[in-house]
SEVEXLO-251867 format. One record per residue (C-alpha): x, y, z; residue in one letter; residue number from 1. Coordinates in Angstrom, 3 decimals. Example, Ala and Ser with C-alpha at 12.3 -4.5 7.8 and 13.67 -1.06 7.14 Angstrom:
2
12.300/-4.500/7.800/A/1
13.670/-1.060/7.140/S/2
# end
This chain:
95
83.503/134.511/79.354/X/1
80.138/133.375/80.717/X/2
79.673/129.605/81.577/X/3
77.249/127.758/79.578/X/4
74.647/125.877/81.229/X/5
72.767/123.417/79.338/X/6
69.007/122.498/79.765/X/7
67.764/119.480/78.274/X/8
65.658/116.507/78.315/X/9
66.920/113.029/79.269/X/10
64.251/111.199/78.127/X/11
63.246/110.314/74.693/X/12
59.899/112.289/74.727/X/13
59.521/115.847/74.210/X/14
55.314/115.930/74.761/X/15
55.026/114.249/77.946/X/16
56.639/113.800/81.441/X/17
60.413/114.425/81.072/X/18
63.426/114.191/83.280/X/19
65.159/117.503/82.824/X/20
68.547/118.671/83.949/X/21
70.426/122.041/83.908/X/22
74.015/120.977/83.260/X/23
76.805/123.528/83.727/X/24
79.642/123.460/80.561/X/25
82.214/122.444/83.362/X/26
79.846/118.874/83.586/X/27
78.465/119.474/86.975/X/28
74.516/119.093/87.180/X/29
72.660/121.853/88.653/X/30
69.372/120.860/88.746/X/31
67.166/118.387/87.644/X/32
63.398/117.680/88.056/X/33
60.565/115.885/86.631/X/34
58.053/117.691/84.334/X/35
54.773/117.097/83.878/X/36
55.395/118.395/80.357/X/37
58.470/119.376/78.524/X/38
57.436/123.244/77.623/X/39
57.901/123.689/81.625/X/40
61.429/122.944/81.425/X/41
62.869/126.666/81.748/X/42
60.691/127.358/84.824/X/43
61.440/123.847/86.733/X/44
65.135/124.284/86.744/X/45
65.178/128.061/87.049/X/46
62.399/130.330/86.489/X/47
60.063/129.394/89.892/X/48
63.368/129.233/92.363/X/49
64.760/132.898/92.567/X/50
67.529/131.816/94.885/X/51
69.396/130.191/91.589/X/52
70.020/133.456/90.005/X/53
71.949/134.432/92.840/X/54
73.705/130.656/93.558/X/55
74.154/130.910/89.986/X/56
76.176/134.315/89.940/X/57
78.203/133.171/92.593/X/58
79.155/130.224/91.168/X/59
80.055/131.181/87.957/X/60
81.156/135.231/88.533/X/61
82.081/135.630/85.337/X/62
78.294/134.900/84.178/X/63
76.315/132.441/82.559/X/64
74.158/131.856/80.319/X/65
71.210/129.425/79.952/X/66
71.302/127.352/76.613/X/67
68.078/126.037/76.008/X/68
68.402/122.082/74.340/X/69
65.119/120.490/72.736/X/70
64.014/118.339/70.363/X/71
65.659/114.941/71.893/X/72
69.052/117.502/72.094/X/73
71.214/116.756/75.191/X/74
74.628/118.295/76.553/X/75
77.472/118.530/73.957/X/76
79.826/114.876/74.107/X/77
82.587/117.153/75.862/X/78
80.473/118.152/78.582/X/79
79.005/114.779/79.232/X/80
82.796/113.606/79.388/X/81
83.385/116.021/82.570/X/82
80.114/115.060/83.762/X/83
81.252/111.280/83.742/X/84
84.791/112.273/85.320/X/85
83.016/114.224/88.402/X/86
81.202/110.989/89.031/X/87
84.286/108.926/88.668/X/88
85.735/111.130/91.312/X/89
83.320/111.435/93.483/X/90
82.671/107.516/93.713/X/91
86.548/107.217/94.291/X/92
86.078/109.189/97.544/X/93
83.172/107.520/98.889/X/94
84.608/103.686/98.167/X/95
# end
């Protein structure tokens, strides 16, 4: 089954300069990058950076696919819950 990763917005405008993230379904982030404008999103985390096709399919061999979150939308509560643990662990190894 393919892994879902999640594009979205972290920032409470669509219209102007956005913090974006690609967030896998397992809560690990990707990518992220500041857009000059939110319809950029797609090609900021993916579409200009061929190598993350490839990182991508190794990663996740199974497949993924891109869900595209807009509209104020950010990862599903589950996935923000593993994204929160992964920090919790990584700050436990570096304390």
């Amino acid at each position: 089954m393919a892994t879902k990763i999640y594009f979205f917005n972290n920032t409470p405008n669509d219209k102007d300069w956005a913090l974006v993230y690609a967030m896998a379904e397992t809560g690990e982030v990707l990518a992220h990058h500041v857009c000059s404008h939110i319809g950029y999103m797609f090609h900021d985390l993916y579409g200009r950076y061929p190598a993350r096709e490839a990182e991508w399919n190794a990663k996740f061999p199974e497949g993924f696919e891109i869900v595209m979150l807009e509209n104020g939308k950010v990862a599903p509560p589950e996935v923000y819950a593993k994204n929160q643990q992964l920090r919790k662990m990584a700050e436990a190894t570096t304390t």
